[in-house]
Every structure is written in structure tokens, then in C-alpha cells.
C-alpha positions in Angstrom: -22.9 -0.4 -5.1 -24.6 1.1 -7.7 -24.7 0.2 -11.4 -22.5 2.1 -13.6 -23.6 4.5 -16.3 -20.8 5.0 -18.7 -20.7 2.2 -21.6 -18.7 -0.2 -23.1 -17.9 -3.3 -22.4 -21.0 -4.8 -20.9 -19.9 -8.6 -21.3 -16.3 -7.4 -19.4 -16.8 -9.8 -16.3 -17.0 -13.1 -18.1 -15.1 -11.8 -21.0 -11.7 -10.8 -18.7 -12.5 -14.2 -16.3 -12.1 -16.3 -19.5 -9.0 -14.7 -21.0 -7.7 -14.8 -16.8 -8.4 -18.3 -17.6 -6.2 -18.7 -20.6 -3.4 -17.2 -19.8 -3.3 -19.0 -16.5 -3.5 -21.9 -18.5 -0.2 -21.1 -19.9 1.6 -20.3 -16.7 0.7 -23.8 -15.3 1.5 -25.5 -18.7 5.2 -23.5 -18.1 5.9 -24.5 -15.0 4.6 -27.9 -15.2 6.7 -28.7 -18.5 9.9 -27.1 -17.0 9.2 -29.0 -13.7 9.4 -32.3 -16.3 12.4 -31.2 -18.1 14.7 -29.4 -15.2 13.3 -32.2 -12.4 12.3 -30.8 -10.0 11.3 -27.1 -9.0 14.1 -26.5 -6.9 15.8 -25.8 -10.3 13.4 -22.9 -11.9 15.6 -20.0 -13.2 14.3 -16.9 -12.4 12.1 -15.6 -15.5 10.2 -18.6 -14.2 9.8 -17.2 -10.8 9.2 -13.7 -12.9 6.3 -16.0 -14.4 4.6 -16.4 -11.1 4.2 -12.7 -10.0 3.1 -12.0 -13.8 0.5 -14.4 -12.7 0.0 -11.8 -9.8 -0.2 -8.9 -11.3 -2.4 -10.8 -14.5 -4.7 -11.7 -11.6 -4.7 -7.8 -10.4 -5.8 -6.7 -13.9 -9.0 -8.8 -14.1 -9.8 -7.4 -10.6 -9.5 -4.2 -11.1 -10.6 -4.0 -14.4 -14.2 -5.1 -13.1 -13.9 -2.9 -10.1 -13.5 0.4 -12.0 -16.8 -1.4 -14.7 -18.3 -2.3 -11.6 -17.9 1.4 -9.5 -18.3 4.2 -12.6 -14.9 6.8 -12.3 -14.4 10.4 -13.2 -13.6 9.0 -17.2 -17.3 9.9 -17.6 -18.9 12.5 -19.3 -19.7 16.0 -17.3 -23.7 15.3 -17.9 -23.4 11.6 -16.4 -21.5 12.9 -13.6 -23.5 15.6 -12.8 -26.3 12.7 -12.7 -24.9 11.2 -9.9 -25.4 11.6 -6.1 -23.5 10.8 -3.7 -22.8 7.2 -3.7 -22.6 7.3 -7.0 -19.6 9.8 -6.4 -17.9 7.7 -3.6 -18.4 4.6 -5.8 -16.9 6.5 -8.5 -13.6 7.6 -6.3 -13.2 4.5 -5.5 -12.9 3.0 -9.1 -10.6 5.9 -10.1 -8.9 4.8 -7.8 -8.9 1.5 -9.3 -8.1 3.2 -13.1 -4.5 3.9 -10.8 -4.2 0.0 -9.7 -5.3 -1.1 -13.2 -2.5 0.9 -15.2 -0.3 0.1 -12.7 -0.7 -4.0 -13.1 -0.7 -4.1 -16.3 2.4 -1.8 -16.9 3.7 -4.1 -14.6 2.2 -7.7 -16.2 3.6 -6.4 -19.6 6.9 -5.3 -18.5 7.4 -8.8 -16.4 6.9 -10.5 -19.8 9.5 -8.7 -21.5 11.9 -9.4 -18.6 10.9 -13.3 -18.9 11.6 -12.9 -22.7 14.9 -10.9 -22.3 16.5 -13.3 -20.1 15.6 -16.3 -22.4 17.2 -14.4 -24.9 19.9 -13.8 -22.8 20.5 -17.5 -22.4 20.1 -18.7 -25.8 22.6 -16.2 -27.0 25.0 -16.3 -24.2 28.8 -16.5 -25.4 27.4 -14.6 -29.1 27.4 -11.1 -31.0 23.8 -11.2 -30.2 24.2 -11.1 -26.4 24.8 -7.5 -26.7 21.8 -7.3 -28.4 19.6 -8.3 -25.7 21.5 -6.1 -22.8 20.7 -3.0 -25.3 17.2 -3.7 -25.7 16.6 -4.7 -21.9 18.4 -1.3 -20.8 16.0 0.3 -23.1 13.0 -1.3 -21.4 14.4 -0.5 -17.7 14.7 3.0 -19.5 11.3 3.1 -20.7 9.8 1.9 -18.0 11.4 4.2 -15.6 10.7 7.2 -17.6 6.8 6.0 -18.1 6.5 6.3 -14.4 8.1 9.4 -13.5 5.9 11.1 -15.7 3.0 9.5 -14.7 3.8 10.1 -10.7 5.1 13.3 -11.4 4.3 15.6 -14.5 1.2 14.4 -16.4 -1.1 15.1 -13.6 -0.5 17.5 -10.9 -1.1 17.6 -7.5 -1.9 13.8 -7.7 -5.2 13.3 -6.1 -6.9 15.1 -9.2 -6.3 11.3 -10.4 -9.8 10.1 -8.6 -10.9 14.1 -8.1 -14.5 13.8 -9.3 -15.2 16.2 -11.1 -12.0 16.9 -13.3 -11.2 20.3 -13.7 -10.7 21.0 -17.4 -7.0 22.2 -16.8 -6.4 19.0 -15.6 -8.0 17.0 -18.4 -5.0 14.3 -18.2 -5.7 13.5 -15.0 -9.1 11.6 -16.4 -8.2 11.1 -20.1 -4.7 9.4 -19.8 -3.7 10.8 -23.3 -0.2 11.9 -23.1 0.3 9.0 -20.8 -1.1 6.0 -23.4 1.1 7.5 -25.7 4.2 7.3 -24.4 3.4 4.0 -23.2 2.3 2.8 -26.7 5.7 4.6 -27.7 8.2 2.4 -25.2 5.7 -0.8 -25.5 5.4 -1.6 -29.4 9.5 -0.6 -30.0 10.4 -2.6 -27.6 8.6 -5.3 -29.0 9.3 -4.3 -32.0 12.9 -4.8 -31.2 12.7 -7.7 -29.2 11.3 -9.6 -32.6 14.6 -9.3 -34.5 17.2 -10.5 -31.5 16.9 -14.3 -32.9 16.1 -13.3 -36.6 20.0 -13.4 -37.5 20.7 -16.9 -35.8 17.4 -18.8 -37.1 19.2 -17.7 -40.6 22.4 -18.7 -39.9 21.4 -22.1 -38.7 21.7 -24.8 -41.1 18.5 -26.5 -40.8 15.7 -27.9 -42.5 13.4 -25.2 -44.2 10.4 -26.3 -42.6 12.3 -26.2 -38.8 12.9 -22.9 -39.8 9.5 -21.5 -40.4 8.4 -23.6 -37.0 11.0 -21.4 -35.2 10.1 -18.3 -36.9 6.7 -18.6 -36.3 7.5 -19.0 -32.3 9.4 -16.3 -32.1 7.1 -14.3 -34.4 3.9 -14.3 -31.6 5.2 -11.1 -30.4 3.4 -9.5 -33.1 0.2 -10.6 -31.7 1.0 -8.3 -28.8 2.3 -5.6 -30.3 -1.2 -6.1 -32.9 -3.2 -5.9 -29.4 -1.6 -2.9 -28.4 -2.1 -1.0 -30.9 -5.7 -1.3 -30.8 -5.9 -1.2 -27.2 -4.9 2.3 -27.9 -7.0 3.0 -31.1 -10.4 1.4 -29.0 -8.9 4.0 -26.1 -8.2 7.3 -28.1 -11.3 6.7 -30.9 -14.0 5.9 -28.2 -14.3 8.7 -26.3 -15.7 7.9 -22.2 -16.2 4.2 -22.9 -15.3 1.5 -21.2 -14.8 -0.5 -24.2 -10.8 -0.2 -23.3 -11.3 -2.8 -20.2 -11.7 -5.7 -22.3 -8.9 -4.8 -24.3 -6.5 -4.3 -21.5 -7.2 -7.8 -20.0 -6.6 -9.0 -23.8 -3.3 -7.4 -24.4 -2.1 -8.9 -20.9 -3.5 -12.5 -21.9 -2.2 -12.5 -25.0 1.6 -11.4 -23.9 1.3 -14.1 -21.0 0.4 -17.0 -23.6 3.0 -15.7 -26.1 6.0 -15.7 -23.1 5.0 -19.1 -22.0 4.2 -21.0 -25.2 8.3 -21.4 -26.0 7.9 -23.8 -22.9 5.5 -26.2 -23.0 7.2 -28.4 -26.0 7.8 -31.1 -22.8 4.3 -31.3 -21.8 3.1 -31.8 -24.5 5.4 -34.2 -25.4 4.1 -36.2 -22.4 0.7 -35.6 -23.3 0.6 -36.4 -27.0 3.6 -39.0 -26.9 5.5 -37.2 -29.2 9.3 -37.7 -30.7 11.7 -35.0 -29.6 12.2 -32.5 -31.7 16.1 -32.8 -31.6 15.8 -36.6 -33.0 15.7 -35.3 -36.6 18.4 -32.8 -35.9 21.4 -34.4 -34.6 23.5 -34.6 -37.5 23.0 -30.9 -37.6 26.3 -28.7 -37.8 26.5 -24.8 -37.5 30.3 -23.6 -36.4 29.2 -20.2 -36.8 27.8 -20.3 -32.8 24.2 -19.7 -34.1 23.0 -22.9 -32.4 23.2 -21.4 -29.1 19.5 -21.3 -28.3 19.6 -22.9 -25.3 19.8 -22.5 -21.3 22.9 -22.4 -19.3 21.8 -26.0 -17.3 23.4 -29.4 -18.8 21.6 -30.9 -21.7 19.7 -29.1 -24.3 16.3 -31.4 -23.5 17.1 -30.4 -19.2 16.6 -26.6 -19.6 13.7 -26.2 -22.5 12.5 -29.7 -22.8 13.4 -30.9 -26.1 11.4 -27.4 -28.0 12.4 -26.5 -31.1 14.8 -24.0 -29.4 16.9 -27.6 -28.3 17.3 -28.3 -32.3 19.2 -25.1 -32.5 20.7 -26.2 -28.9 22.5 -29.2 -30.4 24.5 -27.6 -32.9 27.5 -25.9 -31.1 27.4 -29.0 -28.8 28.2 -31.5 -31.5 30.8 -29.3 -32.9 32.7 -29.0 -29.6 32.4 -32.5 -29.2 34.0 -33.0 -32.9 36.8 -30.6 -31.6 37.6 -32.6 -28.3 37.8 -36.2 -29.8 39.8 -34.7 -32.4 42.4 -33.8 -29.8 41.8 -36.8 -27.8 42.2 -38.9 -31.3 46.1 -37.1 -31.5 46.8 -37.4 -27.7 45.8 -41.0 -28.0 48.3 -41.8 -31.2 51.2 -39.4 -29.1 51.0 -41.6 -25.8 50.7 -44.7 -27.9 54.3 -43.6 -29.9 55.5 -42.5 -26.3 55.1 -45.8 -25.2 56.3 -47.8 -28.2 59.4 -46.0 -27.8 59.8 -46.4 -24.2 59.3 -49.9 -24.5 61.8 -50.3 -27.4 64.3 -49.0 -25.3 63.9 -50.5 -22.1 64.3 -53.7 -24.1 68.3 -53.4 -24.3 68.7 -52.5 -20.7 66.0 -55.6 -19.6 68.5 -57.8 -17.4 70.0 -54.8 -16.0 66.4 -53.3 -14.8 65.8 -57.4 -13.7 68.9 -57.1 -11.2 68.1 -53.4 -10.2 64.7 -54.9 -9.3 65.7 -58.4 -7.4 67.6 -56.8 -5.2 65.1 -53.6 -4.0 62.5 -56.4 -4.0 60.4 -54.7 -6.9 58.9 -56.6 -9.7 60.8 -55.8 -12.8 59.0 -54.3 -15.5 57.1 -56.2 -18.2 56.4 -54.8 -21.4 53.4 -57.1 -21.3 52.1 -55.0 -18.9 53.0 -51.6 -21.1 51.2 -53.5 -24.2 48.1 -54.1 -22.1 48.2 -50.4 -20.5 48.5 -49.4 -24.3 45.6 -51.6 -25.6 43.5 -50.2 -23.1 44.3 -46.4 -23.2 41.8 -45.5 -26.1 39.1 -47.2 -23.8 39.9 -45.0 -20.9 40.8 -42.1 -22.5 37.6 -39.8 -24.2 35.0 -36.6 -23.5 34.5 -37.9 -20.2 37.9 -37.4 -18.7 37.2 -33.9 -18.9 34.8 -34.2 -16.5 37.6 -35.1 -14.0 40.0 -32.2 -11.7 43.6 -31.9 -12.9 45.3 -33.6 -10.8 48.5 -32.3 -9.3 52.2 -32.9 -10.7 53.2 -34.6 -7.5 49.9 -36.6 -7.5 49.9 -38.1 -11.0 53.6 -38.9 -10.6 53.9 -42.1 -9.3 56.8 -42.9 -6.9 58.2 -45.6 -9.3 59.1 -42.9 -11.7 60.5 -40.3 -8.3 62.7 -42.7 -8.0 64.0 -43.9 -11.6 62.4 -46.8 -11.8 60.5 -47.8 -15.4 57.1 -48.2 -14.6 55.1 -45.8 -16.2 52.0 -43.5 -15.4 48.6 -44.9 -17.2 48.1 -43.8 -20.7 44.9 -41.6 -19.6 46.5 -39.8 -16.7 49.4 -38.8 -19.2 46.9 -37.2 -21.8 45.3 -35.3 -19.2 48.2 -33.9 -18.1 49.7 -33.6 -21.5 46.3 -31.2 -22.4 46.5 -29.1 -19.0 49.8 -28.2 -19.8 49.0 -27.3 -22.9 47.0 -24.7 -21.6 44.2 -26.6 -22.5 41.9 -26.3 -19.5 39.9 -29.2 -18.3 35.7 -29.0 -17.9 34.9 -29.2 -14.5 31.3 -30.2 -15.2 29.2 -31.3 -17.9 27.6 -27.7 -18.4 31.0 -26.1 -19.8 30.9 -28.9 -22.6 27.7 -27.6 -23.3 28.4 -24.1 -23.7 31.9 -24.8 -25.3 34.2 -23.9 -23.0 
């Protein structure tokens, strides 16, 4: 291969390896901090498997990106093509060629982020006003994305091949200059963004915390301004710098910099690990937000499981606590009912004592005690609380106990009674510990 005679971007091999190197960086640091805080990888959701091919397609951008330096293409001016002979041409197909592959991995890499950012979003504000939010915004990306490659496949330049034809025919000056096509790329790219940037601005000011845990959280969610920033003059370097490769080094920017800003949201856990640090969330538990503008969190069990105890988890807590207030509320009133229940059961079983005694002496069944009602009683607030909700409802005929089929006085536990007092209430039991999480 032959060296290439268009400029720009001279130092573009070590320059693109290093930024590679970066955002790399922050894909491991992802996926090892939510291998610490999930347990295992089994339990990656799928932005973080969306992570991985961005990795992919990151990794396609740097090669490319030196092939087309590396092999000249028909963005050259008419007197350096005219210069060349033909290797020089052949070369110069083939890194066209690789203009084709290059736009196409990082439309790709960029579009993956969003994705990886959309579905966080839709997790942290799942159950809230703001969920509809993020579905507009991500059918706007699918939109944009869709209608960035039919033009580019099918209207911006016709017939195809003139996309690595060497030389360009003037009538076909798209085909070499990718102006109309940069533009409505910059168009879809930086509103998305754009948009993207105010989905978690209303919650963060809803949320009653601490100024300076506000600013922290603003700040995170702010980085997508670096991107839209190295967009913007991605394009100015493009459009200003006519047949220069100086654009290279600023497409293997943009895509590092939207890589580290997708992944740094994650990585609270490892470095957590690293620098023994307190969990963000210690500070925060006494932290109370009915409004719903706490849920900043992931649909697995456990705030500090799904984002690893981030300053997202602080927000996480908030709706948590408050259902938890709710249910021992009701378990607090259940608990005085069954109590009364009992008092009153025992009261009266009192006057009819020797005639329960014979009823019992001659079936062969213990009579019954109140001692035993008094110690079922003292015990019932110990057996009764948030875990029961874990449990299934049990059936009518299951929690019945024969005693009581057949008339006798013994009585069902104090626990089994508030369960079924709450289910048919139409109260409906948690079947697992991730529906006390999200409220349900």
C-alpha cells in the first residue's frame, strides 16, 4: 500500500488506538461493576449486552478509520487524484469503500448508546409520567435512524457504486462529499440528545434531597452534552475543512466520548470496591419523596443489586421507604383488629368454658385454653410484618383449619388471619421481593 496524499490527521493511528483504549476502559469498568452488584453475569439486562456489540462496532471505527487514512479514497481533490496511478486508484476504492464501513459503525456505535441510555431511562422511570417520555424520544430515534438510512442507501447517491467510483463525477458530488447526508445526521443526532438530557431533569427536581446530591446527579446526567459538543464539531472540522482527513480523528472521538458517557452511570460499584468507599444511599435513607420521583432505579430487587449503590440508588430508595411506611401502617391496624378479634372471642368463650370442656372429653379433643389464645396473641405482632407479603395466599379451604369446619373453638393463627383479612380486601399480596420495590 501506498502512502496517502490527502491531509489531516497525521497522528490518527495512535490518536484513535488511545481513545479505543478509553472507551474500552469504560465498557470493562461496566460490566465488571454490574457483575459485582447483579452477581453474577447470568443477570446482565440487555443495554448491557447492547454495551458489548457497541464495543464491536467502537472497535470497527478505529479500523476503518485507519484503513480509509491508510488507502487515500475519492474525498480527494481532482489534482491529487489525477496524480495517482493505478494502485494508488485500487488503494483508493478500497478505502472508499471503507468511508461506507466507517459511517456505517459509527451510526451504528452512536445509535447503540442511545438504546443503552433509553432503556435505563426506561427503568428508572418505569410506573411514572416520564415513562412516556422516554418511549417518545426512543420512537423518535428508531425514526431517525431509519430515515438516515434510506436516504443514504437510496436517494443521496445514485446508482450506489459512485460511493467508491474514483473519480466522482461532478453531478454526483454527494457521493464523495457526504453533505446532505452529515446534515441530516447532525439533525437526528444532537435533538435526540438534546432531548434525551431533559427526561430526568423533572424528577432530580422533584426529589427531596440534599443540594449537593443534586448537582452530583445533574452533573451525571448532564455528560450528554459532551457528545452532543463533539458532534457538533465533528461536523464543523467536516464541512469547514474541505478534503481533509482531519474528520477521522473526530469520528473516533465522538464515538469514545458517547461510550464513556453511557457507561460512567455504572461503575459507582467498582469503584466502590476499589477506593473502599461508603454507599452512596447511607446518607439518604431517611429520604422521603411520595411524588414517585425516586424511581431511578432498575426493575431487579434492591436498589444497590441493579446499579450498585450510584447516586441513581439515593433516588432508588425513596418510593421504597414510602411503600414500606404504607404496608406497616396496614399491618400496624390488621395487628390491633386481630388482637380485638381475639379479646372478644376469648371473652366469650369464657361463659360457655365447662360446656366446650364436656363437648371436648367426650370427642377426645383437648378443650380450649385461653392460655393458648393469650400466647397466639402475644406472638402475632412477631409473626406478622413486610415479610408475609412475600408468601402465596393461601386458599379458603387451606387456611381453615378443621377445628373451626367443624365448630370447634380453636382458632386460626393471628398471621394467617391478617393475610387473609388483606386478600380479601382486595389487597393483593407481593409475590416477590421485586414488587415491594417497585410499589406494587
Amino acid at each position: 500500500m501506498t502512502a496517502t496524499t490527502t491531509p489531516g490527521a497525521d497522528n490518527l493511528t495512535a490518536d484513535s488506538w488511545a481513545l479505543w483504549a478509553i472507551g474500552m476502559t469504560s465498557v470493562a469498568a461496566r460490566l465488571i461493576s454490574r457483575y459485582l452488584a447483579l452477581g453474577g453475569w447470568r443477570k446482565y439486562q440487555l443495554d448491557d449486552y447492547l454495551m458489548m456489540l457497541c464495543a464491536v462496532t467502537f472497535t470497527g471505527i478505529v479500523v476503518c478509520s485507519n484503513q480509509v487514512k491508510q488507502n487515500d479514497s475519492n474525498y480527494a481533490t481532482d489534482d491529487v487524484i489525477a496524480a495517482m496511478d493505478a494502485q494508488q486508484i485500487k488503494n483508493a476504492i478500497w478505502g472508499s469503500k471503507m468511508l461506507i464501513a466507517l459511517e456505517q459503525f459509527s451510526l451504528a456505535t452512536l445509535w447503540l448508546v442511545k438504546a443503552c441510555l433509553l432503556l435505563l431511562y426506561a427503568r428508572l422511570t418505569s410506573g411514572l409520567a416520564e415513562g412516556y417520555a422516554v418511549k417518545a424520544v426512543g420512537l423518535y430515534c428508531a425514526i431517525g435512524y431509519l430515515v438516515i438510512q434510506i436516504l443514504y442507501f437510496g436517494v443521496w447517491c445514485r446508482p450506489f457504486h459512485m460511493y467508491w467510483s474514483i473519480p466522482v463525477p461532478i453531478e454526483n458530488e454527494q457521493c464523495r462529499t457526504y453533505l446532505h447526508h452529515m446534515i441530516t445526521v447532525t439533525v437526528f443526532h444532537v435533538s435526540s440528545d438534546l432531548l434525551m438530557l431533559l427526561i430526568p431533569a423533572p424528577m432530580i427536581a422533584r426529589a427531596r434531597l440534599p443540594m449537593i446530591r443534586k448537582v452530583i446527579l445533574v452533573i451525571i446526567f448532564s455528560l450528554g452534552l459532551l457528545v452532543v459538543l463533539v458532534a457538533i464539531l465533528n461536523r464543523y472540522y467536516n464541512f469547514t475543512i474541505i478534503n481533509s482527513y482531519i474528520f477521522l480523528i473526530w469520528y473516533n472521538g465522538e464515538a469514545s466520548t458517547a461510550v464513556m458517557v453511557a457507561n460512567i452511570p455504572f461503575c459507582w460499584t467498582l469503584l466502590r470496591h476499589i477506593f473502599s468507599l461508603d454507599a452512596w444511599t447511607n446518607s439518604s435513607r431517611r429520604s422521603r419523596n411520595a411524588s414517585g420521583a425516586q424511581r431511578l432505579d432498575d426493575n431487579d430487587p434492591g436498589s444497590s443489586a441493579v446499579n450498585g449503590g450510584g447516586p441513581r440508588s439515593q433516588l432508588s430508595q425513596l418510593r421504597h421507604q414510602q411503600h414500606v411506611q404504607n404496608q406497616q401502617a396496614i399491618n400496624q391496624k390488621a395487628i390491633a383488629a386481630s388482637q380485638k378479634f381475639f379479646s372478644e372471642t376469648t371473652s366469650s368463650s369464657g361463659n360457655n368454658s365447662k360446656l366446650n370442656s364436656t363437648k371436648h372429653s367426650s370427642i377426645g379433643v383437648d378443650p380450649f385454653k385461653s392460655e393458648s389464645m393469650e400466647r397466639m396473641t402475644e406472638e402475632e405482632p412477631n409473626s406478622t410484618g413486610l415479610q408475609r407479603l412475600d408468601s402465596k395466599p393461601e386458599s379458603t379451604s387451606d387456611s381453615v383449619p378443621d377445628s373451626m369446619k367443624h365448630g370447634d373453638m380453636e382458632m386460626t393463627p393471628p398471621t394467617k388471619l391478617h393475610l387473609h383479612h388483606r386478600h380479601a380486601g382486595g389487597v393483593k399480596p407481593a409475590s416477590n421481593d421485586r414488587d415491594v420495590e417497585l410499589g406494587l
